[in-house]
C-alpha positions as CSV (number, residue, x, y, z in Angstrom):
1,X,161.4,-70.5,182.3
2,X,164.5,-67.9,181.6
3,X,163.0,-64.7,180.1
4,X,158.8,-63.0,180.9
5,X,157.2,-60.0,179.4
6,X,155.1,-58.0,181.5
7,X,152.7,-55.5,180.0
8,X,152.3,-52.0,181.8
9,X,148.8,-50.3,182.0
10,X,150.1,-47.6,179.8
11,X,149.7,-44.2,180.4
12,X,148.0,-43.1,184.5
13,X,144.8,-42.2,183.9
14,X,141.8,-41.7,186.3
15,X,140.2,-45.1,185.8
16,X,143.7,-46.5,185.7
17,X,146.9,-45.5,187.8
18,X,149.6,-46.9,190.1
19,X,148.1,-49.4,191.9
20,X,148.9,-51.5,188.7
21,X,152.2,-50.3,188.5
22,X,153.0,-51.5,192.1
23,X,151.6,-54.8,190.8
24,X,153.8,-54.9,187.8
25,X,156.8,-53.9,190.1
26,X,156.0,-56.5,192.4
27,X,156.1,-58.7,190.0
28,X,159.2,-57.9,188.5
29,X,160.8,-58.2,192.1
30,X,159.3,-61.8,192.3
31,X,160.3,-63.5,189.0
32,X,163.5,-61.8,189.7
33,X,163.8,-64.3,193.0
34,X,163.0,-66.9,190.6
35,X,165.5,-66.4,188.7
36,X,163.5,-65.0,186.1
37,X,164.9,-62.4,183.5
38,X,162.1,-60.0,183.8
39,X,161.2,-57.4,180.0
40,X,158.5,-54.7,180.6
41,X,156.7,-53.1,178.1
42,X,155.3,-49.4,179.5
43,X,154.7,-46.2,178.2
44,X,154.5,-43.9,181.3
45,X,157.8,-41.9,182.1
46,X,156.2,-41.5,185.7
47,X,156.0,-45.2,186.9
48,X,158.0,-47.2,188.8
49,X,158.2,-49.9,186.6
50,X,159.7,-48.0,183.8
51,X,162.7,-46.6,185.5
52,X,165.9,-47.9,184.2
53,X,166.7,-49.8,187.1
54,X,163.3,-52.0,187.5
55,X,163.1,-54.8,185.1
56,X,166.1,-56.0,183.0
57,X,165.0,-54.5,180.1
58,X,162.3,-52.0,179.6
59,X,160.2,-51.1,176.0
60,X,159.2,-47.9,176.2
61,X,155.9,-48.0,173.6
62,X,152.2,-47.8,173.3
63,X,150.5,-51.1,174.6
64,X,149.2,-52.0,171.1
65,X,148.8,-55.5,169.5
66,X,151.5,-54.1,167.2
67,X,154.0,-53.2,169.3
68,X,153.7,-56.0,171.6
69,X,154.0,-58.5,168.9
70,X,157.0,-56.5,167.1
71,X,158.9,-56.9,171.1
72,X,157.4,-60.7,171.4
73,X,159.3,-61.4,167.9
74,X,162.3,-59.7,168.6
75,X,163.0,-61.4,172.7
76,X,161.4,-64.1,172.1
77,X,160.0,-64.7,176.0
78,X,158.9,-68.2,177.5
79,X,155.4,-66.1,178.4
80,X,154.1,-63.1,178.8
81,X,151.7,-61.7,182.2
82,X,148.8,-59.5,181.1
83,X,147.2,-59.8,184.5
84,X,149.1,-57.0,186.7
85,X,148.6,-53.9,184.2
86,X,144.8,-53.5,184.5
87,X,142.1,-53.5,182.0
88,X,144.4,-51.9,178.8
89,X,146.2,-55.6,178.6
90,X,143.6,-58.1,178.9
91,X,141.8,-56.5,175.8
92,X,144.9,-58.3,173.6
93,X,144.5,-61.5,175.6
94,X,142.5,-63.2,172.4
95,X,144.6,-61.7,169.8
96,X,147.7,-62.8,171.2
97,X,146.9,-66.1,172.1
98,X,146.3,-66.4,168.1
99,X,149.2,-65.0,167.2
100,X,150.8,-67.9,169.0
101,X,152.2,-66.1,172.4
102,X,152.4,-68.1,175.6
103,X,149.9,-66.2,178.5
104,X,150.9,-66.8,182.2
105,X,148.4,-66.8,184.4
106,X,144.8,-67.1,183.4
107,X,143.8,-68.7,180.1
108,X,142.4,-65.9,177.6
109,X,139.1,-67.6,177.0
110,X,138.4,-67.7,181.1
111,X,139.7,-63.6,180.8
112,X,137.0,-62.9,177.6
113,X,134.2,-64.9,179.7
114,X,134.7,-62.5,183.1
115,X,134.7,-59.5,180.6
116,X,132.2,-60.1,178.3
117,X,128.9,-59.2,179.9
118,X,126.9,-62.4,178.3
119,X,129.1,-64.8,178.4
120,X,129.9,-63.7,182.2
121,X,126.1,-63.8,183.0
122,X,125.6,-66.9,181.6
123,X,128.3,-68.4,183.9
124,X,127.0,-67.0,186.8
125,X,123.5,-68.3,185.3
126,X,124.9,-71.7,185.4
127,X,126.8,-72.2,188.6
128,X,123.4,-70.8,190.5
129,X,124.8,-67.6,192.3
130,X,122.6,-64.4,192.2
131,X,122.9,-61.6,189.9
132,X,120.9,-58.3,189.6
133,X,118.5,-58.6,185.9
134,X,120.1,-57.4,183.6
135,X,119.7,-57.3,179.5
136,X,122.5,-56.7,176.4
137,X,120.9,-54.1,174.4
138,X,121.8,-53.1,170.8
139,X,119.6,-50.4,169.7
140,X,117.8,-47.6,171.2
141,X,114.5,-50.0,171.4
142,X,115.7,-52.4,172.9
143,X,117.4,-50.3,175.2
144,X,113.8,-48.7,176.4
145,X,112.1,-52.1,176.2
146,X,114.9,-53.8,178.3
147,X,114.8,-51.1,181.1
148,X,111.2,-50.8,181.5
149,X,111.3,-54.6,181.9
150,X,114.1,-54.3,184.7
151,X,112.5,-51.3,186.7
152,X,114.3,-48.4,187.2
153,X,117.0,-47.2,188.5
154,X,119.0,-48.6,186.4
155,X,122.7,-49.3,186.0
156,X,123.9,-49.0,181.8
157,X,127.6,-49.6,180.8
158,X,129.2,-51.0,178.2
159,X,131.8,-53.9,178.0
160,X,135.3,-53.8,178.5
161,X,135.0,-50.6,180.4
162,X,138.1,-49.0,181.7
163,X,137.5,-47.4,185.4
164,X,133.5,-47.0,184.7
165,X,133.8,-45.2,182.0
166,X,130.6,-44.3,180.5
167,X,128.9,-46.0,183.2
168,X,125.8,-44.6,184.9
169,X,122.5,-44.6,187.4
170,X,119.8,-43.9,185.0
171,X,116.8,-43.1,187.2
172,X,113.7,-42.8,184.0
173,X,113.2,-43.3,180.2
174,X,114.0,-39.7,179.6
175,X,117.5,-39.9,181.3
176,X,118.5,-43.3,179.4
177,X,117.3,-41.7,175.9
178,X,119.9,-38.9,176.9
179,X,123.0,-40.8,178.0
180,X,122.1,-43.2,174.6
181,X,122.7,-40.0,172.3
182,X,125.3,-38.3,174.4
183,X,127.4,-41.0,176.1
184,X,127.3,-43.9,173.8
185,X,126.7,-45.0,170.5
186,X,124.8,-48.7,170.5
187,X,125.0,-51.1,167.6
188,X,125.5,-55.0,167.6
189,X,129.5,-54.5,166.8
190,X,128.8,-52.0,170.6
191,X,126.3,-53.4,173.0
192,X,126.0,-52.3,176.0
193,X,124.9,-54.1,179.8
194,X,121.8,-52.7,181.3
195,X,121.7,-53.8,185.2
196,X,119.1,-53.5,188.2
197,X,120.3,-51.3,190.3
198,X,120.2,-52.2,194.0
199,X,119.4,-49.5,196.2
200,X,120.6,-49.3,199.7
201,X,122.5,-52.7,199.0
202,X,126.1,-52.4,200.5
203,X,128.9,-52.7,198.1
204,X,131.7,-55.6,198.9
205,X,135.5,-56.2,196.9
206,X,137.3,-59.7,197.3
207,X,141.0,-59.8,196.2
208,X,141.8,-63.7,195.6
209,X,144.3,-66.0,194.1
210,X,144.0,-69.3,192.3
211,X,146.7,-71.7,191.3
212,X,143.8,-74.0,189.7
213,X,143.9,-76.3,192.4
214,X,144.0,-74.0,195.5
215,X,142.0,-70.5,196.0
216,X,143.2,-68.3,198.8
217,X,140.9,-65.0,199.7
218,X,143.6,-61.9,200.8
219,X,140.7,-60.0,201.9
220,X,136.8,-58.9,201.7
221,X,136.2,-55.4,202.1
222,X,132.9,-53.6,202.4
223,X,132.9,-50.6,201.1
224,X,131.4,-47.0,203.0
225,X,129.7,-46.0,200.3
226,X,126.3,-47.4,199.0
227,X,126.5,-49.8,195.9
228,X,126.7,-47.9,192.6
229,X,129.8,-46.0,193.6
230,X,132.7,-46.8,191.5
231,X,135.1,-49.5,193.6
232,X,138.2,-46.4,192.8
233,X,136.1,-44.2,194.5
234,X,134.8,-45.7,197.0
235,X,136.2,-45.7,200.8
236,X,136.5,-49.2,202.1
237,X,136.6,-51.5,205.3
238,X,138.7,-54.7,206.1
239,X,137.2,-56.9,207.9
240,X,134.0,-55.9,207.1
241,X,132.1,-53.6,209.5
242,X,128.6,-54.2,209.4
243,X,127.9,-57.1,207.4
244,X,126.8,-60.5,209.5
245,X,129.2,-63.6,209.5
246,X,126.8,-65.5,207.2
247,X,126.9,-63.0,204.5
248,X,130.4,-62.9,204.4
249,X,130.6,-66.6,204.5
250,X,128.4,-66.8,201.3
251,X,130.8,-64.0,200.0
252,X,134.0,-66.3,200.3
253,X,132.2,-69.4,199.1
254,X,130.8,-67.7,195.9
255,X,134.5,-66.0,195.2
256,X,136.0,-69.6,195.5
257,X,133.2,-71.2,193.1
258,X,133.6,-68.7,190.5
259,X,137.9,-68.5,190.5
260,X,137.2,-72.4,190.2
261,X,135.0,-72.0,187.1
262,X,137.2,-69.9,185.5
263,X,140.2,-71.7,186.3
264,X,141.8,-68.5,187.4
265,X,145.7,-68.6,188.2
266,X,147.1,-65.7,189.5
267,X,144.5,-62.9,190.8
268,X,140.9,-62.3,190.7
269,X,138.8,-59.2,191.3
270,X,135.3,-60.1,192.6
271,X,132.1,-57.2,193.4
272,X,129.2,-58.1,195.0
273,X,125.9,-56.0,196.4
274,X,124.4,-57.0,199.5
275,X,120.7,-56.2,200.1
276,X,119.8,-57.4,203.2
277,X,121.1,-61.4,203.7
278,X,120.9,-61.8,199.9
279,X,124.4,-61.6,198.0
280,X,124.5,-60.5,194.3
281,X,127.7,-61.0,192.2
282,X,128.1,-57.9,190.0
283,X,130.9,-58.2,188.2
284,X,134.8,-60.1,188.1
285,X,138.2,-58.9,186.7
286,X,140.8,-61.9,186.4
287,X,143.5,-59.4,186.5
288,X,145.1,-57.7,189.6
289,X,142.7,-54.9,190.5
290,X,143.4,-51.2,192.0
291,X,142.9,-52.7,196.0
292,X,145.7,-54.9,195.8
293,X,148.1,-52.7,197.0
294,X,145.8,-51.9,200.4
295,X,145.0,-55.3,200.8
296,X,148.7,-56.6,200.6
297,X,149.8,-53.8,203.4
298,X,146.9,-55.1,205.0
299,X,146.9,-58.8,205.6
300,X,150.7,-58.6,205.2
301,X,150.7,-61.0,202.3
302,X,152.3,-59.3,198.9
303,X,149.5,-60.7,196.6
304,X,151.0,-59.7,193.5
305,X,154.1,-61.3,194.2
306,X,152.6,-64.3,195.5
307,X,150.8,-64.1,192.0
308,X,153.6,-64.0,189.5
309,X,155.2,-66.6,190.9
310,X,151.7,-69.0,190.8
311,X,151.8,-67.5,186.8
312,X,155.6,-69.3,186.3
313,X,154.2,-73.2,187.8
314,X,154.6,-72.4,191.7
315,X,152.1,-73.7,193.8
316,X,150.0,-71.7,196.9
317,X,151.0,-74.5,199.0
318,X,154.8,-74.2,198.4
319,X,154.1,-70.2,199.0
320,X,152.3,-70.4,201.9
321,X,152.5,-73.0,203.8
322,X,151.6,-71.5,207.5
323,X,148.1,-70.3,205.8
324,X,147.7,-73.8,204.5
325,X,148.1,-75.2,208.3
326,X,145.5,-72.2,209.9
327,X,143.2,-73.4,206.8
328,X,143.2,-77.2,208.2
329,X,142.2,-75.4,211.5
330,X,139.2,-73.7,209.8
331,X,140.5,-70.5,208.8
332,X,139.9,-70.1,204.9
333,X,140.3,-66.5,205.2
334,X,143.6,-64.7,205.3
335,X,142.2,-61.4,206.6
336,X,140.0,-63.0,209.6
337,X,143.4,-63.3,211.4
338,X,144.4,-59.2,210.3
339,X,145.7,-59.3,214.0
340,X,148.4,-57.9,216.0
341,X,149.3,-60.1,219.2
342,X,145.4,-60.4,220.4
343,X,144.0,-57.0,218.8
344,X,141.6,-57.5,216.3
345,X,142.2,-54.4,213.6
346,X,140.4,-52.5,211.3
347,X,142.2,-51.0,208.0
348,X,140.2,-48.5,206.1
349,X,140.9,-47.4,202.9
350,X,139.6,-43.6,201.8
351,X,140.2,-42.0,198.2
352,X,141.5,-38.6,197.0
353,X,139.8,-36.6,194.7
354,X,141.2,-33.5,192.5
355,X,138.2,-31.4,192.7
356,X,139.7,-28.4,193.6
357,X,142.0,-28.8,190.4
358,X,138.7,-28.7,188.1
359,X,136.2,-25.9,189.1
360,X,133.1,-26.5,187.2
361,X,132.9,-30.8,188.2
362,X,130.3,-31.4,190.5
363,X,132.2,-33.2,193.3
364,X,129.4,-36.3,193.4
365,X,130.2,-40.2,193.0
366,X,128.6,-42.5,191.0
367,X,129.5,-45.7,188.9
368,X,132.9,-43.7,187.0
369,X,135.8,-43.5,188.5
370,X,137.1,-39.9,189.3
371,X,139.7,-40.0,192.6
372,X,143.2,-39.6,191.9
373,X,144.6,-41.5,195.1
374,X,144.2,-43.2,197.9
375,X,145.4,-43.3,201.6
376,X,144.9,-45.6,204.4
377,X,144.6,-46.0,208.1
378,X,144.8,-49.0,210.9
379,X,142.7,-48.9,214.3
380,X,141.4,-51.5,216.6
381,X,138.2,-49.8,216.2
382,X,135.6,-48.6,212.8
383,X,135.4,-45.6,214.1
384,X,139.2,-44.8,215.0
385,X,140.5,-46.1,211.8
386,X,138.0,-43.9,209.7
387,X,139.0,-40.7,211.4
388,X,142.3,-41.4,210.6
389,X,141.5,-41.7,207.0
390,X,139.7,-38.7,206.6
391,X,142.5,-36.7,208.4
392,X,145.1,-38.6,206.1
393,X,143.0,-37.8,202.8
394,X,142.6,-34.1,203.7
395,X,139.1,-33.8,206.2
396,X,139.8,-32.9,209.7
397,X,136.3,-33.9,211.5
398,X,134.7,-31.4,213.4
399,X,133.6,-32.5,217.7
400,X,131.7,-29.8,218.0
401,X,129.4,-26.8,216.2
402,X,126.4,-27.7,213.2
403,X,125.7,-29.9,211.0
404,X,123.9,-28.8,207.5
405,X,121.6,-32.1,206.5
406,X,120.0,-32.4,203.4
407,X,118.9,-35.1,201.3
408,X,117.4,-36.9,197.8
409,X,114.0,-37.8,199.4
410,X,115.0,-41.4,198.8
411,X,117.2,-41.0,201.4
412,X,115.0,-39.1,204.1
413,X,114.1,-42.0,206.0
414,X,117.6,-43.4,206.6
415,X,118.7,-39.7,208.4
416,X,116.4,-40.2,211.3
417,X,119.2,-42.2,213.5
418,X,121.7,-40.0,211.7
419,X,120.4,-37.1,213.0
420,X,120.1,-38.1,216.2
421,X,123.5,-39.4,216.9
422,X,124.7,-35.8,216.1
423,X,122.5,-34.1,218.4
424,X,123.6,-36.6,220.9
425,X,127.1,-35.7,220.4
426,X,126.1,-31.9,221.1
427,X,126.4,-30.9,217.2
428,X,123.2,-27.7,215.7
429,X,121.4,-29.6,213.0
430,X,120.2,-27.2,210.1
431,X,119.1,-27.8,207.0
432,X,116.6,-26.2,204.1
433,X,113.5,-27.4,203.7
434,X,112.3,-30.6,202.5
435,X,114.8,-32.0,204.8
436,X,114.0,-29.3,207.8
437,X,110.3,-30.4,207.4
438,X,111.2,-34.6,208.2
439,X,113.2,-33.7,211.0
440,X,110.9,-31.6,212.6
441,X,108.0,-34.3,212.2
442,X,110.5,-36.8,213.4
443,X,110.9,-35.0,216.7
444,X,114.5,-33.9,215.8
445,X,115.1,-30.2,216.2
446,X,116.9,-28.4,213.6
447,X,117.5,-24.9,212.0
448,X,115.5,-23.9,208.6
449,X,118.0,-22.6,205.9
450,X,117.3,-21.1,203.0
451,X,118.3,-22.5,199.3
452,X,120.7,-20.3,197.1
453,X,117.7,-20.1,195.0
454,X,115.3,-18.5,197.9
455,X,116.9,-15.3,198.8
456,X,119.9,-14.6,201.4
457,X,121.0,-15.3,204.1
458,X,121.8,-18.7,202.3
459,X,123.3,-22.4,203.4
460,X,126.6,-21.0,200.4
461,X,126.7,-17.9,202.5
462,X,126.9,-20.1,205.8
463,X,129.8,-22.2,204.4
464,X,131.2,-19.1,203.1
465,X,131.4,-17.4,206.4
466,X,132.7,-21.1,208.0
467,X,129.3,-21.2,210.2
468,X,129.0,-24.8,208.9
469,X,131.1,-27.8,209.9
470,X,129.7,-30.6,208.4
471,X,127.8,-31.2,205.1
472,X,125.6,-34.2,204.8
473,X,124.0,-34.0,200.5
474,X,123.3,-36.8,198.6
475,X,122.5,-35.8,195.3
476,X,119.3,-36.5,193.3
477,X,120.0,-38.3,190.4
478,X,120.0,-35.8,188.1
479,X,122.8,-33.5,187.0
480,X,121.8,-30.0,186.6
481,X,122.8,-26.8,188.0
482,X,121.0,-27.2,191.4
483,X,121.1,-25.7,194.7
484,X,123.2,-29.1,196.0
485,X,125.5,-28.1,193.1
486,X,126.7,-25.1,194.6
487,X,126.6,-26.4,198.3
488,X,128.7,-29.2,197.0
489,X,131.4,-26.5,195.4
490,X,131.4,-24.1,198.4
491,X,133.0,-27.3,201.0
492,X,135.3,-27.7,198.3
493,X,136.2,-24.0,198.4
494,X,136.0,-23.4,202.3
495,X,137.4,-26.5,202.8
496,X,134.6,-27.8,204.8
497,X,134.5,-32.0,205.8
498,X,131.4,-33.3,203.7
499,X,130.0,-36.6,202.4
500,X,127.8,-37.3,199.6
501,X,126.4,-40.6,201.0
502,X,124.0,-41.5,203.9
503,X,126.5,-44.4,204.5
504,X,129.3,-42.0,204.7
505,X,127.8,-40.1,207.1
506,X,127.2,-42.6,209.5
507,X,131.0,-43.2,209.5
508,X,131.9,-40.1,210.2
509,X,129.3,-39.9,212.9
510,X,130.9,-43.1,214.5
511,X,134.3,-41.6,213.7
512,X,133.8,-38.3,215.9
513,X,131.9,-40.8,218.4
514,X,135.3,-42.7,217.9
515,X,137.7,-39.9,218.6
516,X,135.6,-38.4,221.0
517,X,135.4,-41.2,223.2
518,X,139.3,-41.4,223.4
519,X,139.6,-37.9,224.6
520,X,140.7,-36.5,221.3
521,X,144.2,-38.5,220.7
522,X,145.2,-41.0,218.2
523,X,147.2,-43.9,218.7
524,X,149.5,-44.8,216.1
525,X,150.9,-48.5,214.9
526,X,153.6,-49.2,212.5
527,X,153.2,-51.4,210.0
528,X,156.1,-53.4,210.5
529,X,154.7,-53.9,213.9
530,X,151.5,-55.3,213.0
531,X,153.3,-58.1,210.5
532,X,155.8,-59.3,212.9
């Protein structure tokens, strides 16, 4: 093979960014030790991969069927990789594949199966691994009929969704009537996926690579917060911190099981919900996905290299021998040894948001993807590691002063331990008073504050005036103008650490445990250290 195309993911979008251009520079850097004459085709003047000194040619155009073909016919390549720019590729997998082009890496067919919501559910159907119900609606009627079925809440999104986009947690009949008229339009050309939503199931990512004989697992991470969060968004945990050695067993095997069914070769995206031992496959991209750059300074393996040069006929054996030789010793999992000398370490990755950039946006997270960036951090302990993130993505966490707790009554009954972890720690609790009301009768003691909407003094005021150090709100499901709206824009304002997730505030709790417990100092590692 003397001459590859690689497709960009266009322009960096929220939804879509520079995790894929370090995937397509990586890449480029690894057919070029191949020998490989590398072409890219981007549109982005702010990439990587489109400076002038990257690949050994560069097409600066829209990533259209069009132009592709109109750059296919004039260098004439011995393939072309659609699987490092993201989602915006893969949807021209089919049509180039009948215009004649040569794909490395995955077949389109096995690409079009992991997309397409039925054809992916009737896989999974077949090779027996769960799945949350789920129904392919086409009309409004349907759309009522298939949800009421399923129970609500409910997860609706359509296919071949970039970064979430359009996705949502649709909590009753009135709410999915809404997003039917406002978000989408439904026909049978447009259908879209209507999922059970698993509440208080834990959220997991597998990054993996196939060469159609041998699948290799870089890493599984679980994520902090609870399923239903967008992967982007999400902060997130290798090895995984909570989550028994069975489950993540199950997790590896059903990674491995589908990547063989779909014959993947290169890299595979795999999400799956945990509610309590049971592991649900949610969805799988056969492309690289936005962790692979954390996972590659991770485990210390550059994935997307080793993925381009599966895509031109190398073999993971050849690549990787050493891993081959811990597998035969039982190790089937690259990130179980994350280790330096005898330390075992945890890296944590946590996402940057631009909410300060856009005033009215209600800072919450849900199934589409709004952060902007990401950071991450390496600690022998949870707890270290995710104080480190927070500091790295902008949150200093407060070891001492209160605590402002409220909470979706969903949520109430998962504070109680919360709660008392930050009392333990010496931290005022306060909160208004649905939430002030279930502490009390839970024996924890706490401050009433009044709502924005009863009178002042408020909890806004308290921000305001920097009497709060912490905010704990998960939001209700709904998104108008409430009280948590304006809480939610004051920590933004006043810069004040805050979480929207129970989940996420149990890591911070056992990151200020964490720091605490070390006297208040960090340690720092190098990550040229760790890989030695």
């Amino acid at each position: 093979m003397k001459k590859v195309l690689i497709l960009g993911s266009g322009p960096n979008r929220i939804g879509q960014g520079i995790e894929f251009d370090y995937a397509c520079v990586h890449a480029i850097y690894a057919l070029r030790e191949e020998g490989i004459e590398t072409i890219m085709l981007n549109c982005n003047p702010e990439t990587v991969s489109t400076d002038y000194d990257t690949a050994d040619k560069l097409y600066f155009e829209p990533i259209v069927l069009e132009n592709v073909l109109e750059v296919i016919r004039k260098e004439k390549p011995d393939g072309v990789f659609l699987q490092f720019g993201g989602q915006t590729p893969l949807k021209l997998s089919l049509h180039l594949k009948k215009a004649g082009v040569k794909i490395l890496g995955t077949e389109p067919e096995s690409i079009d199966m992991a997309e397409d919501r039925e054809l992916f559910r009737d896989l999974i159907n077949k090779l027996g691994i769960r799945q949350p119900p789920s129904g392919t609606v086409r009309s409004k009627e349907e759309a009522i009929k298939i949800a009421e079925g399923i129970g609500y809440p409910v997860l609706v999104r359509p296919s071949y969704v970039l970064g979430g986009r359009a996705m949502r947690i649709i909590y009753d009949e009135e709410e999915l009537l809404s997003y039917l008229e406002e978000a989408v339009s439904v026909s049978y050309e447009r259908p879209i996926l209507i999922d059970k939503y698993l509440s208080d199931s834990v959220e997991v990512d597998v990054d993996a690579i196939g060469d159609g004989e041998d699948y290799l697992i870089g890493a599984v991470m679980e994520h902090i917060e609870e399923a239903g969060v967008h992967s982007g968004d999400s902060a997130a945990c290798i090895p995984p911190y909570t989550l028994g050695e069975q489950v993540v067993k199950t997790i590896k095997e059903q990674s491995k099981k589908i990547a063989k069914a779909l014959n993947v070769r290169g890299l595979i995206n795999l999400q799956f919900a945990i509610k309590g031992e049971d592991v649900y496959v949610l969805e799988v991209n056969p492309r690289a996905s936005r962790t692979v750059p954390f996972v590659s300074k991770a485990i210390g393996y550059p994935l997307a290299k080793i993925a381009a040069k599966v895509g031109v006929g190398n073999k993971l054996r050849q690549l990787l021998p050493e891993v081959f030789e811990r597998i035969k010793k039982g190790d089937v999992h690259i990130a179980s040894d994350f280790m330096s000398a005898d330390k075992k370490l945890y890296a944590v990755k946590e996402v940057v948001f631009p909410w300060k950039r856009f005033p009215e946006v209600d800072p919450i997270l849900g199934p589409e993807m709004r952060s902007t960036g990401e950071v991450m951090a390496i600690d022998e302990e949870f707890g270290m590691a995710y104080y480190k993130a927070q500091l790295a993505a902008g949150q200093r966490l407060p070891t001492k002063g209160k605590v402002f707790i409220s909470v979706a009554d969903r949520d109430k009954s998962k504070i109680v331990d919360l709660a008392k972890g930050f009392k333990a720690l010496g931290f005022e609790l306060c909160a208004t008073a649905g939430t002030y009301r279930f502490l009390r009768e839970h024996g924890i003691e706490a401050t009433h504050v009044l709502k924005v909407s009863e009178g002042r003094p408020h909890v806004v005021d308290m921000i305001t005036n920097g009497d709060i150090n912490l905010v704990i709100n998960t939001p209700t499901g709904k998104k108008e103008r409430s009280d948590a709206y304006y809480i939610r824009r004051a920590v933004l304002q006043y810069d004040a650490p805050y979480t929207t997730t129970v989940r996420g505030g149990y890591a911070m709790l056992s990151a200020i445990e964490c720091f605490l417990s070390h006297g208040g100092k960090l340690r720092v590692y190098a990550i040229q250290d760790i890989h030695k």
